[in-house]
C-alpha positions in Angstrom: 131.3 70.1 71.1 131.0 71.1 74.8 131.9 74.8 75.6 132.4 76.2 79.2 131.2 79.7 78.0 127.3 80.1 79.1 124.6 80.2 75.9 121.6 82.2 75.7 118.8 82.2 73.1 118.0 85.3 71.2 114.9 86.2 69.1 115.7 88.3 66.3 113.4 90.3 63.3 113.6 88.7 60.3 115.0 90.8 58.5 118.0 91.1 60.9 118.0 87.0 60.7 118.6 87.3 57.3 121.4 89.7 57.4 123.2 88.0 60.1 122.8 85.0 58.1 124.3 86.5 54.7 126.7 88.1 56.6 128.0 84.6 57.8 127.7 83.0 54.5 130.3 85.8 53.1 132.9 85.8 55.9 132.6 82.1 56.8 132.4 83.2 60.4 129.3 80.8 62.6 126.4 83.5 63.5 127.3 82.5 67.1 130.7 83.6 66.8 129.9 86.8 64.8 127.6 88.4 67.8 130.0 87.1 70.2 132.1 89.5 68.8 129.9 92.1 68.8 128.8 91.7 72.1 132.5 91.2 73.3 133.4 94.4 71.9 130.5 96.3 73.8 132.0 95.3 77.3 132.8 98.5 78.2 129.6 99.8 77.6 128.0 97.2 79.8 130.3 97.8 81.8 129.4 101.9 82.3 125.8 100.7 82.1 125.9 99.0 85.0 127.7 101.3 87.1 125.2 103.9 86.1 122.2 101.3 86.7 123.4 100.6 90.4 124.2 104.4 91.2 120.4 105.4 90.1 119.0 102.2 92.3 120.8 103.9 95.4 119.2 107.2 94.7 116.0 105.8 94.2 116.5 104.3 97.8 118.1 107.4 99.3 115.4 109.2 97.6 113.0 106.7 99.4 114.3 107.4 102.8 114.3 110.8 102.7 111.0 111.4 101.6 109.7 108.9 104.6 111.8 111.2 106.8 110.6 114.2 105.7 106.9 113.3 106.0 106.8 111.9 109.6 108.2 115.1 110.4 105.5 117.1 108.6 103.1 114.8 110.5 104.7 115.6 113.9 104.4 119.4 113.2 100.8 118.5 112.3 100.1 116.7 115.3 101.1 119.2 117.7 99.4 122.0 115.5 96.3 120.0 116.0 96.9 119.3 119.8 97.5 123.0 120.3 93.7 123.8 118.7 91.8 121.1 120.1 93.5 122.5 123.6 92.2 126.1 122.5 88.8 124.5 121.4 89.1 122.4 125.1 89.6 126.5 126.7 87.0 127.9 124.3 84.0 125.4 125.5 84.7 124.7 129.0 82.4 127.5 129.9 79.4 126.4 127.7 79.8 122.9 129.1 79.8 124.0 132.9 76.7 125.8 131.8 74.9 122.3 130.8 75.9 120.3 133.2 74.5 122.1 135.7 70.9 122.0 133.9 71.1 118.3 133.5 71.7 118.3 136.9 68.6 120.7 138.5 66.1 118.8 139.6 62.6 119.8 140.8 61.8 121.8 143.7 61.2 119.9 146.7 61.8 116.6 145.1 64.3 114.1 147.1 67.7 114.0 145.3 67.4 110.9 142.7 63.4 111.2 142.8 62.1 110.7 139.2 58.6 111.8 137.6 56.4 108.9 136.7 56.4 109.8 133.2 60.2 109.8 133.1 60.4 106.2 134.9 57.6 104.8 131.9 58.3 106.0 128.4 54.9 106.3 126.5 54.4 103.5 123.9 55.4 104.3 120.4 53.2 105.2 117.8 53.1 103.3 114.5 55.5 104.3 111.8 52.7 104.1 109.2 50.1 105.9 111.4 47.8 102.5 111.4 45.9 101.3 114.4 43.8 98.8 115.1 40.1 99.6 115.7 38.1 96.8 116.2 35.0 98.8 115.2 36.2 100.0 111.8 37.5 96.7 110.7 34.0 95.3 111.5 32.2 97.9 109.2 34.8 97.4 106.7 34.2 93.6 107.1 30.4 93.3 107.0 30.0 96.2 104.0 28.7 94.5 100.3 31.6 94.7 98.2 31.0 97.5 95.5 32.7 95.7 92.5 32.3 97.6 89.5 32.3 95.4 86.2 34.7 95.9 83.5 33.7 98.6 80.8 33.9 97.2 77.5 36.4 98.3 74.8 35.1 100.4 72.2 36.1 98.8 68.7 37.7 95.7 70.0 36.7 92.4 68.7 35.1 89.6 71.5 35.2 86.1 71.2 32.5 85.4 68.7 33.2 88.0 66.1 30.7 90.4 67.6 
């Protein structure tokens, strides 16, 4: 029998199974047409449910835009807060930073503007991070020396191959 009326499939407890079941064997109502019922008299319900459902999804998106209003203007307020001290830091320094300019800019006396110092034109070469150099001298001594090899000390109270 073909039926216009959509179906769904519903998982029940056992023990709810078994009532619907009895239920249907003592009314000789189908189980199908028993929650039908039930469901059918519940419209109105669904019915508020929904309306209550759709009214809370456009608060939630309300709520949304608000809050996304509210913060870029607390980050505009922030923003020019922070512009207004880093323009009082900018007043604050200016004098300190006149002050070392101008001795990065002396030069020495009677030196021709531009001239540079030999040592500044050839940084010095730089010294091992481990504080090793080579010496040819000491490497040759080190080389030609008898090795002073100490032999092992024997255990006290071990065995040896041999059982002595």
């Amino acid at each position: 029998m073909t039926t216009i009326r959509p179906r769904i499939t519903v998982n029940l407890e056992p023990v709810t199974a078994l009532q619907l079941k009895r239920i249907s064997e003592l009314t000789g109502n189908s189980q199908s047409s028993m929650i039908s019922e039930v469901l059918e008299q519940a419209a109105p319900v669904f019915e508020r449910l929904i309306v209550v459902l759709e009214a809370a999804e456009k608060a939630k998106a309300q709520v949304k835009e608000q809050s996304i209003e509210r913060l870029s203007d607390a980050q505009a307020r922030i923003e020019t807060q922070l512009g207004l001290v880093l323009d009082d830091f900018d007043r604050a320094t200016a004098p300190l930073l006149a002050e070392v300019e101008k001795v990065q800019r002396r030069r020495r006396s009677g030196a021709p503007a531009g001239a540079r110092t030999a040592a500044a034109a050839t940084p010095p070469t730089p010294i091992s991070n481990r504080g090793v150099r080579y010496d040819p001298k000491a490497t040759k001594d080190i080389a030609q020396s008898p090795s002073r090899v100490r032999p092992k000390a024997l255990k006290v109270g071990s065995k040896t191959r041999g059982g002595k």
